[in-house]
N, C-alpha and C positions, 0 to 999 in steps of 0.2 A: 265801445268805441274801438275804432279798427285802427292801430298805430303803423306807420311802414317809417323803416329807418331806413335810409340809403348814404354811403360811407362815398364820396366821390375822392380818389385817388389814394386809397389807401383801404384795409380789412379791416373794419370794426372789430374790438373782440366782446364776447359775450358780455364780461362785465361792465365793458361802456355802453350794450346794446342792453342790458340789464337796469342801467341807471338811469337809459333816456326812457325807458318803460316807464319806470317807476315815478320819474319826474312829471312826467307825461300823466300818466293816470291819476294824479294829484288834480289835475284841472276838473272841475265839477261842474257840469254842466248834462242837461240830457236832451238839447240843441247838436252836440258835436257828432258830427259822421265819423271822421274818419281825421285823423292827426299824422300829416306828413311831414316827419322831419329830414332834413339834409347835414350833413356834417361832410365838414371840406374845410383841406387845410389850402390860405390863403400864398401871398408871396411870400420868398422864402426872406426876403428882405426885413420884413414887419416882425416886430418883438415880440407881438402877438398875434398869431396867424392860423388860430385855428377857429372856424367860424361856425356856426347852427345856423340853421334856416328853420322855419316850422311854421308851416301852414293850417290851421282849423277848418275845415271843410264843415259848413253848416249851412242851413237854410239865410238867404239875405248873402251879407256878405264874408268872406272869407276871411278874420285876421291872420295877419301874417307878419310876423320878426323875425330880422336878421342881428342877431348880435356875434361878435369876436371878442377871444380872452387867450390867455395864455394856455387855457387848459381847455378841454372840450365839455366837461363837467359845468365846468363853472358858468360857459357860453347858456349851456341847454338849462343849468339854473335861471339864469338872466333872463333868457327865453320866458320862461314858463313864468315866473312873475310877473314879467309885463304884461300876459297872455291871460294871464288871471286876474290883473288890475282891470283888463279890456273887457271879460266878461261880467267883473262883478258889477264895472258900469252900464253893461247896455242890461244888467238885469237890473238895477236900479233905475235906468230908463224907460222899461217894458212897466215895472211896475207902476209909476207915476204917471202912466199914459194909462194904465188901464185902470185907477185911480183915478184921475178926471174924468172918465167915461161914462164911469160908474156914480161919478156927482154932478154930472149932466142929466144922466136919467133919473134919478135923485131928484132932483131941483125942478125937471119937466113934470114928475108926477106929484109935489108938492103945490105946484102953481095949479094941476089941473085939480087936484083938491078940493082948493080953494074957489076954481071957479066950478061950482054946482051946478049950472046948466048945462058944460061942457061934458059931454061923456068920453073919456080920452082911457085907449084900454095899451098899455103895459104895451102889445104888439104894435101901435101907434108910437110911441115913444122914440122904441129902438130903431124902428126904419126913418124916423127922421129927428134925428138927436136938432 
Protein backbone atom coordinates (compact mmCIF):
# COMPACT_ATOMS: atom_id res chain seq x y z
CA UNK A 1 0.00 0.00 0.00
CA UNK A 2 1.31 3.39 -1.24
CA UNK A 3 0.86 5.93 1.78
CA UNK A 4 1.19 9.93 0.71
CA UNK A 5 1.24 12.41 3.75
CA UNK A 6 0.69 16.06 2.75
CA UNK A 7 1.20 18.62 5.72
CA UNK A 8 -0.98 21.79 4.55
CA UNK A 9 0.43 24.94 6.04
CA UNK A 10 3.00 23.92 8.13
CA UNK A 11 6.43 21.00 7.74
CA UNK A 12 5.72 17.72 8.99
CA UNK A 13 8.65 16.32 10.78
CA UNK A 14 9.91 12.84 10.34
CA UNK A 15 8.63 11.50 13.42
CA UNK A 16 4.99 12.70 12.81
CA UNK A 17 5.54 11.42 9.19
CA UNK A 18 6.93 8.26 11.05
CA UNK A 19 3.68 7.69 13.27
CA UNK A 20 1.17 8.31 10.47
CA UNK A 21 3.07 5.47 8.54
CA UNK A 22 2.89 3.32 11.21
CA UNK A 23 -0.73 4.15 12.07
CA UNK A 24 -1.43 3.77 8.73
CA UNK A 25 -0.03 0.41 7.96
CA UNK A 26 -1.88 -0.99 10.92
CA UNK A 27 -5.12 -1.09 8.47
CA UNK A 28 -5.29 -4.62 6.94
CA UNK A 29 -6.75 -5.01 4.21
CA UNK A 30 -5.33 -6.35 0.54
CA UNK A 31 -8.47 -4.21 -1.29
CA UNK A 32 -6.39 -0.79 -0.19
CA UNK A 33 -4.34 1.06 -3.17
CA UNK A 34 -3.13 3.70 -1.86
CA UNK A 35 -3.89 5.78 1.64
CA UNK A 36 -3.98 9.64 1.39
CA UNK A 37 -3.56 11.25 4.32
CA UNK A 38 -3.82 15.27 5.01
CA UNK A 39 -2.98 17.01 8.15
CA UNK A 40 -3.93 20.73 8.66
CA UNK A 41 -4.11 22.89 11.34
CA UNK A 42 -7.69 24.33 11.60
CA UNK A 43 -8.75 27.97 13.07
CA UNK A 44 -6.64 29.53 15.22
CA UNK A 45 -9.57 30.22 17.37
CA UNK A 46 -10.74 26.30 18.09
CA UNK A 47 -8.99 24.72 21.25
CA UNK A 48 -8.57 21.97 19.11
CA UNK A 49 -7.45 22.65 15.71
CA UNK A 50 -5.39 20.42 14.32
CA UNK A 51 -7.25 18.03 11.90
CA UNK A 52 -6.37 14.53 9.72
CA UNK A 53 -8.11 13.75 6.64
CA UNK A 54 -7.45 10.14 5.08
CA UNK A 55 -8.66 8.78 2.20
CA UNK A 56 -8.63 4.67 1.28
CA UNK A 57 -8.35 4.55 -2.36
CA UNK A 58 -9.89 1.06 -3.23
CA UNK A 59 -11.93 -0.75 -5.69
CA UNK A 60 -15.88 0.42 -4.98
CA UNK A 61 -15.99 3.14 -2.92
CA UNK A 62 -13.36 5.32 -1.16
CA UNK A 63 -13.73 5.58 2.76
CA UNK A 64 -12.81 8.62 3.84
CA UNK A 65 -12.52 10.51 7.73
CA UNK A 66 -12.08 13.76 8.93
CA UNK A 67 -11.27 13.97 12.53
CA UNK A 68 -9.76 17.06 14.94
CA UNK A 69 -7.97 16.84 18.35
CA UNK A 70 -5.68 18.78 20.11
CA UNK A 71 -2.73 16.85 18.87
CA UNK A 72 -2.21 15.43 15.40
CA UNK A 73 -1.27 11.97 16.68
CA UNK A 74 -4.12 11.48 18.27
CA UNK A 75 -6.39 12.93 15.19
CA UNK A 76 -4.69 10.18 12.74
CA UNK A 77 -5.29 7.60 15.76
CA UNK A 78 -9.14 8.34 15.69
CA UNK A 79 -8.60 8.31 11.90
CA UNK A 80 -7.49 5.03 11.58
CA UNK A 81 -9.95 3.31 14.03
CA UNK A 82 -12.78 4.29 12.53
CA UNK A 83 -11.09 3.24 9.18
CA UNK A 84 -10.75 0.03 10.51
CA UNK A 85 -14.22 -0.33 12.14
CA UNK A 86 -15.26 0.54 8.30
CA UNK A 87 -13.23 -2.22 6.91
CA UNK A 88 -13.86 -4.81 9.21
CA UNK A 89 -17.59 -4.20 8.27
CA UNK A 90 -17.87 -4.38 4.68
CA UNK A 91 -15.56 -7.43 5.18
CA UNK A 92 -18.15 -8.89 7.35
CA UNK A 93 -20.57 -7.77 4.61
CA UNK A 94 -18.57 -9.47 1.61
CA UNK A 95 -18.39 -12.42 3.61
CA UNK A 96 -22.23 -13.04 4.35
CA UNK A 97 -23.05 -12.22 0.78
CA UNK A 98 -20.78 -14.71 -0.56
CA UNK A 99 -22.37 -17.03 2.04
CA UNK A 100 -25.67 -16.87 0.83
CA UNK A 101 -24.60 -17.46 -2.76
CA UNK A 102 -22.90 -20.36 -1.88
CA UNK A 103 -26.45 -21.62 -0.15
CA UNK A 104 -28.20 -20.88 -3.05
CA UNK A 105 -26.20 -23.05 -5.12
CA UNK A 106 -26.41 -25.37 -2.31
CA UNK A 107 -30.17 -25.59 -2.14
CA UNK A 108 -30.45 -25.51 -6.34
CA UNK A 109 -28.33 -28.58 -6.48
CA UNK A 110 -30.16 -30.41 -3.51
CA UNK A 111 -33.63 -29.75 -5.09
CA UNK A 112 -32.13 -31.06 -8.57
CA UNK A 113 -31.11 -34.22 -6.52
CA UNK A 114 -34.13 -34.85 -5.60
CA UNK A 115 -35.74 -34.39 -8.69
CA UNK A 116 -34.29 -37.61 -10.85
CA UNK A 117 -35.63 -36.95 -14.18
CA UNK A 118 -34.05 -33.40 -14.18
CA UNK A 119 -30.62 -33.42 -15.40
CA UNK A 120 -29.34 -30.06 -13.82
CA UNK A 121 -25.18 -29.74 -14.20
CA UNK A 122 -23.32 -27.53 -11.61
CA UNK A 123 -22.61 -24.98 -14.85
CA UNK A 124 -26.75 -24.61 -14.99
CA UNK A 125 -26.76 -23.67 -11.43
CA UNK A 126 -24.46 -20.75 -11.39
CA UNK A 127 -25.71 -18.81 -14.53
CA UNK A 128 -28.89 -18.75 -13.09
CA UNK A 129 -28.91 -18.85 -9.28
Amino acid sequence: MEIIIQSLGFKAGESLEGFVREKVNTLKSDRIIRANVTLFKGPGSEPQNDYCEIRLEMPGNDPFVKRHSAYFETAVTECVDVLSENLNRLKSRVIKERQAEANAIQDALLEAEADVDVDTDLEDVVKNP
